[in-house]
N, C-alpha and C positions, 0 to 999 in steps of 0.2 A: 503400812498405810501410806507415811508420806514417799513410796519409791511408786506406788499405786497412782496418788496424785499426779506424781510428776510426769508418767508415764503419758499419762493422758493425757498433760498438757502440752508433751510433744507431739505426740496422736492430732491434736485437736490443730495446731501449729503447721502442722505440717499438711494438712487437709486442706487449711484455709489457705496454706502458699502452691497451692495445685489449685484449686477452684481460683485464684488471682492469677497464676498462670494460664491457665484454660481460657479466660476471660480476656485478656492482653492478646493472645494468639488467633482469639476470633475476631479482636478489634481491627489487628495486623491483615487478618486477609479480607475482610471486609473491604478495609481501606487502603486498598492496593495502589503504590503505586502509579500512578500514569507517565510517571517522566520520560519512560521507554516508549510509549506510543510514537510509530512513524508514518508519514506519510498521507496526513487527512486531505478528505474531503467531502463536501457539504452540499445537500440537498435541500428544498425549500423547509422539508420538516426531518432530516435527521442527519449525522454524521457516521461516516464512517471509516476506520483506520486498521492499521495493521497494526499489532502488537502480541510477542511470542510467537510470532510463525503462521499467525492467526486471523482471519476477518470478522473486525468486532463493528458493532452496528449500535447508536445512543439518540434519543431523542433530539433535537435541537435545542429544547429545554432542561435539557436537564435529567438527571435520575440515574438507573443501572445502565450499563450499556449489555446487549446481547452475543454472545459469540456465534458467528455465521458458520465458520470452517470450523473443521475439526480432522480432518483428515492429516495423516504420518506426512505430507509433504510439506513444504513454505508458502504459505500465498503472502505477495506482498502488490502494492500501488494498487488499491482500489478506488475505482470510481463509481462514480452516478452516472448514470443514464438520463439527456437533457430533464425529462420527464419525473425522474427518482421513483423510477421502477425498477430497476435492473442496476444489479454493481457489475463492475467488471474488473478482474483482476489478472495481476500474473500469476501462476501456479509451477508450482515442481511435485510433479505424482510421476512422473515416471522416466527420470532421469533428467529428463529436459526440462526447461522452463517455457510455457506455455501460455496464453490468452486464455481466458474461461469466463463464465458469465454467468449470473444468477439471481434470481430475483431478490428484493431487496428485505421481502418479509422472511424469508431462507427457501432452501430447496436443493436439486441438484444440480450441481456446476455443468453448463453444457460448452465442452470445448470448442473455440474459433482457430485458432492457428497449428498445425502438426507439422511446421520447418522441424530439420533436427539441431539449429543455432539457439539458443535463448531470445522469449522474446520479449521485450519491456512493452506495458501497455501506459499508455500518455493522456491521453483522453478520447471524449466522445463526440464525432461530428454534430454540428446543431442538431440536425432532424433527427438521431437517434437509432440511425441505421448502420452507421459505419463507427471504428476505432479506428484512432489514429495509435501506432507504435514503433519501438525505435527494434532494429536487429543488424547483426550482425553478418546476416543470413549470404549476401551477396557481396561481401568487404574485400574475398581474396584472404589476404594474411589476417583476416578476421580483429584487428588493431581499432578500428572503430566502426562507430554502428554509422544507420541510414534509417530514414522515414519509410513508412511503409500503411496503408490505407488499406483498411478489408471490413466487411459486412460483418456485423454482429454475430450473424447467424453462420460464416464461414465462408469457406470459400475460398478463389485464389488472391493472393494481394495483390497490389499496386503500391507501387514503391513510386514516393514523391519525388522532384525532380533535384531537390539539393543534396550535393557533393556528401556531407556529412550532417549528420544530428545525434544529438542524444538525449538531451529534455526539449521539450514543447507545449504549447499551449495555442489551440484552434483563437481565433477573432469568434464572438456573436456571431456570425453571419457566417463562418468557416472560410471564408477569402484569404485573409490571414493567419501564420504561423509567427508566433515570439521564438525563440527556440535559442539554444547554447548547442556548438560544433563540438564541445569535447564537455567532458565533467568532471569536477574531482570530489561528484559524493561516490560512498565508500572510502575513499579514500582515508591515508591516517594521520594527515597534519590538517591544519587550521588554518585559515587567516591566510593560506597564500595566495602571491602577489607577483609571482615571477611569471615564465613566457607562455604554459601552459595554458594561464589563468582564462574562465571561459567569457569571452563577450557576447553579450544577448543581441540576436540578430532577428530583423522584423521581413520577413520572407511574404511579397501575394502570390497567393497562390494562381492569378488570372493572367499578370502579365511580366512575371517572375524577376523581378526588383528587389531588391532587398536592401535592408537599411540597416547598418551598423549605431546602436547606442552606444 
């Protein structure tokens, strides 16, 4: 009788430390994480960022966020469209790194650019017809990228008129580009300060000036 007992109170024991496991593990994924999230950006009513390889989509206020992509390839730097109709991102489905575009409630990605260089996507012209992004497409020893301007909807690009880019950001009004000549994200150190290091350059686009910060 008491080997009966005892039995059972391991039985009993051992059930409740699986149902409290159970419970911890759904608390865990539940509550995933964000510190991995890269690369946001915000629309008048929602946000949206790359994390895991992935185009995730959250209200402004708050709550669950949606996953956009799902596809075997990486999308990464998504943006809005002035509007916050349309995300646009870069993409890898098929070998290459590519522009693609999609509505903001989901759907299917309809490709803009088909160079065979990688192509980084930076933002969207005011009116919402054009992307700006950075490639490597015409470099030569392919060593750094260049600006490049093309229609949402595709088509051929126009390559801007300065020497080198790699991050940028359009003015309001698109006249203006902020922009850095070289960059060391990806990269694997921190905090550097040597000759590399990139200076944020104020380029107009009307009478091609440019202002070193």
């Amino acid at each position: 009788m008491a080997i009966l007992i005892t039995q059972t109170v391991v039985i009993m024991r051992l059930i409740l430390f699986m149902l409290s496991l159970m419970a911890f593990c759904s608390t865990a994924v539940a509550q995933m994480s964000a510190q991995l999230l890269q690369q946001p950006d915000v629309s008048k009513t929602h946000i949206t960022f790359s994390y895991g390889g992935d185009i995730w989509i959250a209200d402004k206020d708050g709550g669950l966020a949606t996953k956009l992509s799902s596809a075997k390839g990486v999308e990464s730097f998504p943006r809005f469209s002035p509007d916050g109709s349309m995300i646009a991102f870069s993409g890898n489905y098929d070998g290459n790194t590519d522009i693609y575009a999609l509505p903001t409630m989901g759907g299917v990605p309809t490709r803009v650019t088909h160079h065979g260089m990688p192509d980084q996507l930076l933002d969207w012209y005011p009116d919402g017809k054009s992307l700006l992004y950075a490639s490597k497409m015409e470099s030569g020893k392919q060593r750094f990228s260049q600006f490049y301007k093309i229609s949402a909807e595709g088509g051929l690009p126009e390559k801007l008129p300065m020497a080198y880019g790699e991050f940028g950001s359009l003015s309001p009004d698109g006249s203006q580009i902020a922009f850095v000549d070289r960059s060391r994200v990806f990269r694997t150190w921190k905090r550097y300060r040597g000759g590399t290091a990139a200076d944020v350059w104020l380029f107009d686009l009307n009478t091609y000036v440019s202002m070193k910060f």
